[in-house]
N, C-alpha and C positions, 0 to 999 in steps of 0.2 A: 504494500500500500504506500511504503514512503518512497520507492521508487516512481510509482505515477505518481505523489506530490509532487514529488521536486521535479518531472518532467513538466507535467499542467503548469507549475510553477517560472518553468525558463520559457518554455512557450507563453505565456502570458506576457512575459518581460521582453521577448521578441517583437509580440505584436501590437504593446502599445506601441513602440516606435513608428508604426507602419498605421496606427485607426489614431491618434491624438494632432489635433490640428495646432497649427505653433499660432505662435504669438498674431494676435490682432491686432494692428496698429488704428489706433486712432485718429492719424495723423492725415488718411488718405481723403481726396477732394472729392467733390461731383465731379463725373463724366467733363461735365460744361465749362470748369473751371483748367482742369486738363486739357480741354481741346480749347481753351481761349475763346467762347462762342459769344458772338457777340453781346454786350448788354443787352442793346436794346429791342432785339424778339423779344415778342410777348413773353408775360408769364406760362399764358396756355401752352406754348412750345414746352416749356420745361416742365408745366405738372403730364401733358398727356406721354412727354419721355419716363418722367419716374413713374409713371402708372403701366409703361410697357406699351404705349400706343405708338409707337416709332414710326409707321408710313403717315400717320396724323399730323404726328408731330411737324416732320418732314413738310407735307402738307401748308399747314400753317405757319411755316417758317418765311414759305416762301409765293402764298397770298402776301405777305406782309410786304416783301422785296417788291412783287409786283406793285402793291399800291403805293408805295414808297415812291418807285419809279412814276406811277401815275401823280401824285403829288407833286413832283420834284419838276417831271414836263409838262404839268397840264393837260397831259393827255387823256382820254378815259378811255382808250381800247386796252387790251391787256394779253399778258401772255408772250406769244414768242413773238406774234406782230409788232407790238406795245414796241419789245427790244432793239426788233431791227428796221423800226423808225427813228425811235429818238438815240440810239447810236450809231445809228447810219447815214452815209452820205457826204456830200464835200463838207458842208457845215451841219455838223451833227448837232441837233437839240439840245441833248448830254452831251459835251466834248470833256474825254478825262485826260487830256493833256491839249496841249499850243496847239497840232498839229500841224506843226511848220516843216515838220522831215517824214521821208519815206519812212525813218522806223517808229516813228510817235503815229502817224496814218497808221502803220499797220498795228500798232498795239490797238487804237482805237476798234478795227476791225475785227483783232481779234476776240476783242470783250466783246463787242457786239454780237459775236455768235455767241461767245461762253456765256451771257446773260438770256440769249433767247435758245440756247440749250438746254440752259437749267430748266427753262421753262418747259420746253415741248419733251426734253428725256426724263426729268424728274419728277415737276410738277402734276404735270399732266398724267398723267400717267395713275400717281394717288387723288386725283379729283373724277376722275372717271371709271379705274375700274374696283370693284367693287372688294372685297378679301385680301386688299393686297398687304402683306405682311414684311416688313423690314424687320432687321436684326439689331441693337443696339448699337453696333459699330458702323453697319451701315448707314442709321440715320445720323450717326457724329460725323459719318463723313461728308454727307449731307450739308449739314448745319453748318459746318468750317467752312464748306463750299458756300455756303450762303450767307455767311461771314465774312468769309476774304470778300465777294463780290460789293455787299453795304460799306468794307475801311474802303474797297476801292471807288467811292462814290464820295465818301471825307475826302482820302488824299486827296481828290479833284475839284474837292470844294465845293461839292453839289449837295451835299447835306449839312 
């Protein structure tokens, strides 16, 4: 019998190493605070991410960017249209830099699809079909994407 103790006994001491979780730091942030996301999305952004609604989330992050842009041009169409009117063309509505060089033109150009991408790859996409389910990281990457997009509407001094 003290043989199987002291076996039950080593095996027990084996496998708490292996079922005992270490140390819980206190210290760790929100998601939002790690990926730098911008302040000014909504609250809703950030309660329907901690409640695990992440294509929602995603969703209303970026109605917001939409009407931002509508706000900022006066315009009231919206979506991928909205983008590549008011950053397109020789005098762009939104211009985020001078425009004075081939490479400030092409940066222009190039935002102008990356904002009316977001719209028609990402947005669209959660307003229309129905069950569609993002993963936590997908929607952080999301949200930085629609982050970097609103500092890059500050740098240019349109917000």
């Amino acid at each position: 019998m003290a043989l199987n103790l002291n076996s039950f006994e080593r095996i027990v001491r084996i496998a708490h190493a292996f079922t005992e979780a270490g140390p819980v730091s206190n210290t760790s942030e929100h998601p939002f605070d790690e990926r730098n996301i911008h302040p000014d999305l909504p609250a809703e952004v950030r309660r329907l991410f901690d409640n695990g609604h992440y294509a929602q989330a995603t969703f209303e992050a970026l109605k917001y960017l939409d009407e931002e842009i509508q706000r900022i041009s006066g315009d009231s169409d919206f979506g991928k249209s909205l983008m590549m009117r008011v950053f397109g063309g020789i005098s762009p509505r939104l211009p985020l830099n001078p425009g004075m060089t081939a490479s400030e033109q092409s940066e222009q150009e190039g935002f102008k699809f990356i904002f009316a991408g977001t719209m028609a790859g990402i947005r669209n996409p959660r307003g229309h079909k129905s069950g569609l389910i993002d993963d936590p990281d997908t929607c952080l990457d999301h949200l930085s994407l629609t982050s970097m997009l609103l500092r890059k509407l500050e740098e240019a001094g349109l917000r």
